[in-house]
N, C-alpha and C positions, 0 to 999 in steps of 0.2 A: 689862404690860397695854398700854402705849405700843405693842409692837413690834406687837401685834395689830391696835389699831388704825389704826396705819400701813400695813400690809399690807393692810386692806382700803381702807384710805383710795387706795392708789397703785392696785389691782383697777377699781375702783370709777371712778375717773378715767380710766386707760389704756380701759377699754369704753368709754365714753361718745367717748373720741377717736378710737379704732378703730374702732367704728363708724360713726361718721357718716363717715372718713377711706373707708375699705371702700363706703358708700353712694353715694359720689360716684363711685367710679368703676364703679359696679354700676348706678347711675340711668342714664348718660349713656349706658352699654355698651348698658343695652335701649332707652332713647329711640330709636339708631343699628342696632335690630337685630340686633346681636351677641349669639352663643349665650353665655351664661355657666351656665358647667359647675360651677362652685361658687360659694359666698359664706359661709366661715368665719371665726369669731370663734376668735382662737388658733391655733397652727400642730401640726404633729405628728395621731398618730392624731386619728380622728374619734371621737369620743365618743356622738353623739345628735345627731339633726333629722330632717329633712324633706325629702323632694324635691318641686319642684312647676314645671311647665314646662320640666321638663328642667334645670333648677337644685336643687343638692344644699346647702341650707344646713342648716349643722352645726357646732356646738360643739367644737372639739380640744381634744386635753389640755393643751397651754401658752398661759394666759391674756394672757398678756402679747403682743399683739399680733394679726396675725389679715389677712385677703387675699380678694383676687376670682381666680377663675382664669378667662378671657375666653379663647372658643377663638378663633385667629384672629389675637392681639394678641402671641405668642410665648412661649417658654418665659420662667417666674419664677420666685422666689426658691423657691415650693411644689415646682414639678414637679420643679426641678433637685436640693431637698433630697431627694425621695421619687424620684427615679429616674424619675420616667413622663412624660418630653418624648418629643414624637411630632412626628415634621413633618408639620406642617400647614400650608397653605395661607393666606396673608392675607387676613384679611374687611376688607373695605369701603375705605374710601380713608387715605390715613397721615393727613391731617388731622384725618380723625374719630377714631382712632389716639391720635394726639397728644390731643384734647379729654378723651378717656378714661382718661388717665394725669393731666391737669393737672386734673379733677375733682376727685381725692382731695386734694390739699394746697388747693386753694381752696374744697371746702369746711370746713378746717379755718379758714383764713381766716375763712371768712364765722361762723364758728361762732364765732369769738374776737371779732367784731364784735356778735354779739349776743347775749353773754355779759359781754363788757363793758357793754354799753348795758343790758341786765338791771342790771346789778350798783349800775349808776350812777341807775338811776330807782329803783329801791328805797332805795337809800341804802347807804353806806358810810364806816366811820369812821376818819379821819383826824388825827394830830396836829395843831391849831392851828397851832403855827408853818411846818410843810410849805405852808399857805397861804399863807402872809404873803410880802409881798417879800423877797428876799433880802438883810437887812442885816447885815452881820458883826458881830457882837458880842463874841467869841473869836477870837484868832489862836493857837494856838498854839505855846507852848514849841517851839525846832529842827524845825518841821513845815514839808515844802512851802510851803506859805502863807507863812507868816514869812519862810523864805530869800527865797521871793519878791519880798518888800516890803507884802505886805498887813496895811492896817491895823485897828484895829475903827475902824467907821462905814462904811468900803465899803459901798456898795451895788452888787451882781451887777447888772450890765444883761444881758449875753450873752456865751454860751461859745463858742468856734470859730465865729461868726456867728451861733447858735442865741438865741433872747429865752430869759431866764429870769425872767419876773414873777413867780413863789414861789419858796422855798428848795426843792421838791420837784424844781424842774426843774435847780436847779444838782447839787443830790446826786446826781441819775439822770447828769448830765451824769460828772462827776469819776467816780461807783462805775464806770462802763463806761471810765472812759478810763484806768485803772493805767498809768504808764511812756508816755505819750503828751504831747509838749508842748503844751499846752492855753492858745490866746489868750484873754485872761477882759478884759471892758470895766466897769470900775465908774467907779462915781458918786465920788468923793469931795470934798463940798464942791460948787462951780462948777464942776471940772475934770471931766474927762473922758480913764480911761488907762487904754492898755492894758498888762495885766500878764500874760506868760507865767509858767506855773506845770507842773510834770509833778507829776501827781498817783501818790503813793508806793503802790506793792502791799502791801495787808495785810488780814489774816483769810486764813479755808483757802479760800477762795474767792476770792480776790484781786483784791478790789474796790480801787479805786482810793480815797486819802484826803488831803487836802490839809491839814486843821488848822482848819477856816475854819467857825465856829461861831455860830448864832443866841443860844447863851447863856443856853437856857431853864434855868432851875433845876430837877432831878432827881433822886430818891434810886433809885439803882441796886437790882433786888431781883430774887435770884436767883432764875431760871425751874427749872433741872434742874442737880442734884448727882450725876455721876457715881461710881458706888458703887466703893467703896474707892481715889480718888482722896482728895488732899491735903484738901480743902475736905471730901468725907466722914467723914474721919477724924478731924478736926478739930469736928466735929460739927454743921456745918452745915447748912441743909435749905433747901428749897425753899419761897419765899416770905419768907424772914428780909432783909429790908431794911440794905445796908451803909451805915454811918454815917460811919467812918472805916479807915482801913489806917497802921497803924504810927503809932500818933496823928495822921493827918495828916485830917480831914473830907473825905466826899465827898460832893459834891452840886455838880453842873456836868454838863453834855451835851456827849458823847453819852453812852451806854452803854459805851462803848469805855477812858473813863474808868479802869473799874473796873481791866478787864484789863494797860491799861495803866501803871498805878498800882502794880500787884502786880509786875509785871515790874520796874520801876524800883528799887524797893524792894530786892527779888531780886536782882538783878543787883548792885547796891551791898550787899548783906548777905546769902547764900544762906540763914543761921540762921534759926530761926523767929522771926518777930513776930506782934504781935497784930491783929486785927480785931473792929474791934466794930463790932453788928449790933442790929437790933431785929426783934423774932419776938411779933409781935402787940402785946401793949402793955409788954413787957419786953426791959430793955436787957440783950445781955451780949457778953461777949470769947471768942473762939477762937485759941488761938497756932496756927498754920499754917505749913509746909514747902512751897514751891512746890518742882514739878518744872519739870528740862528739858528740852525737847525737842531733837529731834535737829534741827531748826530752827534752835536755839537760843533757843526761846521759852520765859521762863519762866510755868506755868499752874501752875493750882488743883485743875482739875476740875469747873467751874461754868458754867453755862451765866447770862447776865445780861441781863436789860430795863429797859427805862427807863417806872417810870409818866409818862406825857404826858399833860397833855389833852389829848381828842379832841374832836374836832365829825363829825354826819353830813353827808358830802358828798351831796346827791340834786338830779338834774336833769328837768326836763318831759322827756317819750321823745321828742320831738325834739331836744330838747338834745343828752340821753343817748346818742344815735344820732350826733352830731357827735362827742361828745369823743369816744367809744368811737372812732370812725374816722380820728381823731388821735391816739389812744394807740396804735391800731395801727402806722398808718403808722409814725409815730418810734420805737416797738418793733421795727417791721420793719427799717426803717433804722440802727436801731443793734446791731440781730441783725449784718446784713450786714457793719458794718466791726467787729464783732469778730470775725469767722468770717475777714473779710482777716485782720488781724492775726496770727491761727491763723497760720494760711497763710505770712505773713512772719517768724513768729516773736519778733513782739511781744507775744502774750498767751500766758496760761498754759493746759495744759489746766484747769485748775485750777476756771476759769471755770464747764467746763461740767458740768452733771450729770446721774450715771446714776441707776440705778435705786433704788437708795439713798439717796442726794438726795432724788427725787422722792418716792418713800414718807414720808421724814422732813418732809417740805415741807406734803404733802398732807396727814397726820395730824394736823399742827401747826395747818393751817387749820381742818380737818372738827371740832376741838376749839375751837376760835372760835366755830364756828358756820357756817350755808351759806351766805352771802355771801364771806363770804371764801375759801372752798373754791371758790366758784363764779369767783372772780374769775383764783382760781391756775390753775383748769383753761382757763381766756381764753389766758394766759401762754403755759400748756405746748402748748394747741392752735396757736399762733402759732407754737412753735420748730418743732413737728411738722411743720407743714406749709412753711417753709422749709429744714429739715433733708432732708425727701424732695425736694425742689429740688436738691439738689445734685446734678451732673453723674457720680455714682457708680454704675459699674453695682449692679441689686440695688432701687436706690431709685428711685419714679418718674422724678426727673431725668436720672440714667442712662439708665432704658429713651428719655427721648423724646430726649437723645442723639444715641443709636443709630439714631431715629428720623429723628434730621436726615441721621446720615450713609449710612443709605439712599435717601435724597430724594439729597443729591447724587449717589450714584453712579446712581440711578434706577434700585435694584433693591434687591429685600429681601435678606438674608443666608441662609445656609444656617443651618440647629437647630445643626449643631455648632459652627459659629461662633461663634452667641449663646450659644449654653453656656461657650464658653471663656472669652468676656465676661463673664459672670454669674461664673464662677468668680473671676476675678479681683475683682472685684466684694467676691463675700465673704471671699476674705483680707483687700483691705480693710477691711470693716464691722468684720471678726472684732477687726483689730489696732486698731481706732479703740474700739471695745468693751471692749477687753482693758485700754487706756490709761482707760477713762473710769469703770470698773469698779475699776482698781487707785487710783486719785482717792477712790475715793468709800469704798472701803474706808480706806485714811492720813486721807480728811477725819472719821472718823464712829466707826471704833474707836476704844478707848480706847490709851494709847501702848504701855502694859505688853503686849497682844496683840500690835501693830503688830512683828515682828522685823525689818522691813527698814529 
């Protein structure tokens, strides 16, 4: 039932982006004049709509995405799949050209600003300690932190220069910076020091994690049992609360705890040990087999949260309207030096996710509830519209490029030129797709499917 409603969860999200994304560059096309020859939602045959002013908007058969065809502004990713570029003649001047392409990702932009700034006057709930200042209270066992020199009672002042006056802004800081030498300023005592730390890649996602813990007390309790994994068979279920692993009690934060726990264990004793759990108001034990991965990670099959308290976050829509516009920014800014990283081969693709991800993401939230759903779609509107930024033929940033290096040569190109642009264009996307897709398949099947 999850899978279903994940599928329309990710539907459901991807329209609302694609269109507004498609609106902006169909608003600004007619503000300037320009004939627009279509405006569909989804690519591929035409299903159903309407024509009206010489505009054909219409529904295709693959939902997942969707386009403006603007005569005038060059062949795109539509004409060149479906065979029917036509040289035409340039309408209007490249500047307005350019405005017409940088529509669609700014107002994805502005969509993310007032999605967040909704999210935030309504109200939204957050862990207690995600507030609070960042004081260490955990160092953990052989972790980053520890080799470092950090001790409990640090206080986080700031990261790479960055202020961190809650634990929310140091975690966002470390989970983006995996394998990144990271200058960290704390407090301890009178002094004032600086402590380099590279914060260690882990999870299938390869968020960065340094060891370095507020220390809230937590009982770990299983969200989803993968069926016929170890922790399935074992008789586990969802919602059973772990107590301890191999006699040892758990209740310590994070959530990362558990997994980590079970690995150690595992790794020092492959045999089965026990777990014990409480499943409403009764205590009982499971002997359990961790598998391992081709990794080398020893797992369960469990998927784990951590109860926390929460408090509602809610701000006046003035407020609401600042932070949202500083959550962008520094989400936009820390979009861009992981997309460098890519690039240098400092980060994983790992990082990023495709369509799979996003379904599992959005379903997760839409099951919360519409805040939270509403908040993830803030998020994915923000990559959306720096991801079309990028200088790739195929994607807005490409086309305006192209744009530029028209202007310098002070003439437009020939259709078969831009075509052969575009084409290259999509073996990229195809093999950037191919990689993001094959991620998301290793992050999300179970391993027994997984043969490579």
């Amino acid at each position: 039932m999850n899978y279903i409603e994940n599928i329309l969860a990710l539907v459901l999200v991807l329209s609302v982006l694609v269109f507004v994304h498609e609106f902006g560059h169909f608003a600004v096309a007619k503000a300037f004049g320009f004939p627009v020859e279509v405006f569909s939602f989804g690519f591929g045959k035409r299903l159903f709509g309407f024509k009206r002013n010489g505009t054909d908007y219409r529904v295709s058969a693959l939902p997942l995405g969707g386009y403006v065809r603007v005569i005038g502004l060059g062949p795109d990713e539509s004409t060149l799949a479906e065979g029917t570029s036509v040289e035409a003649p340039a309408v209007g001047k490249r500047w307005q050209r350019g405005l017409i392409l940088l529509a669609g990702p700014v107002m994805n932009f502005v969509l993310a600003i007032v999605l967040y700034a909704a999210v935030l006057a309504i109200g939204v709930k957050v862990p207690v300690y995600q507030l609070a200042p960042p004081l260490v209270q955990v160092v953990e066992k052989d972790s980053p932190g520890e080799q470092a020199g950090f001790l409990p009672g640090d206080l986080i002042l700031s990261i790479d220069g960055h202020a961190t006056p809650q634990w929310q802004d140091a975690e966002f800081i470390f989970a983006m910076n995996a394998r990144e030498r990271l200058d960290v300023l704390v407090a301890r005592g009178s002094q004032r020091l600086h402590i380099p730390v590279t914060p260690k890649a882990e999870s299938k996602y390869d968020m960065g994690q340094v060891g370095l813990e507020p220390g809230v007390p937590v009982e770990p309790r299983l969200q989803s049992v993968t069926a016929g994994d170890p922790a399935d068979r074992a008789g586990l279920r969802p919602g059973d609360v772990i107590l301890a692993v191999a006699g040892t009690p758990i209740r310590a934060f994070p959530q990362e705890v558990f997994p980590k726990f079970v690995s150690a264990v595992a790794a020092a004793s492959p045999g089965p040990f026990e777990i014990t759990y409480r499943r409403k108001d009764k205590v009982g034990t499971a002997r359990i087999s961790p598998r391992k991965d081709a990794d080398g990670v020893w797992r369960v099959g469990a998927g784990v949260v951590a109860d926390l308290e929460e408090v509602t976050q809610r701000f006046p829509l003035p407020r609401a309207l600042v932070e949202s516009w500083n959550r962008v920014r520094k989400d936009f800014r820390t979009t861009l030096s992981v997309i460098g990283r890519l690039f240098r081969g400092r980060a994983s693709m790992r990082t990023m996710s495709g369509p799979i991800d996003i379904a599992k993401f959005s379903g997760a939230e839409a099951r919360r509830g519409a805040v939270p759903l509403v908040a993830l779609m803030a998020g994915i509107s923000l990559q959306l519209g720096i991801f079309n930024l990028l200088p790739i033929p195929v994607l807005d940033g490409g086309h305006l490029f192209l744009l530029c290096l028209e202007g310098a040569a002070r003439r437009d190109f020939s259709l078969r030129v831009k075509e052969r642009i575009l084409q290259v264009g999509f073996v990229l996307i195809l093999a950037l797709v191919s990689v993001i897709l094959y991620n998301d398949l290793a992050k999300n099947l179970p391993a027994r499917w997984w043969p490579f």
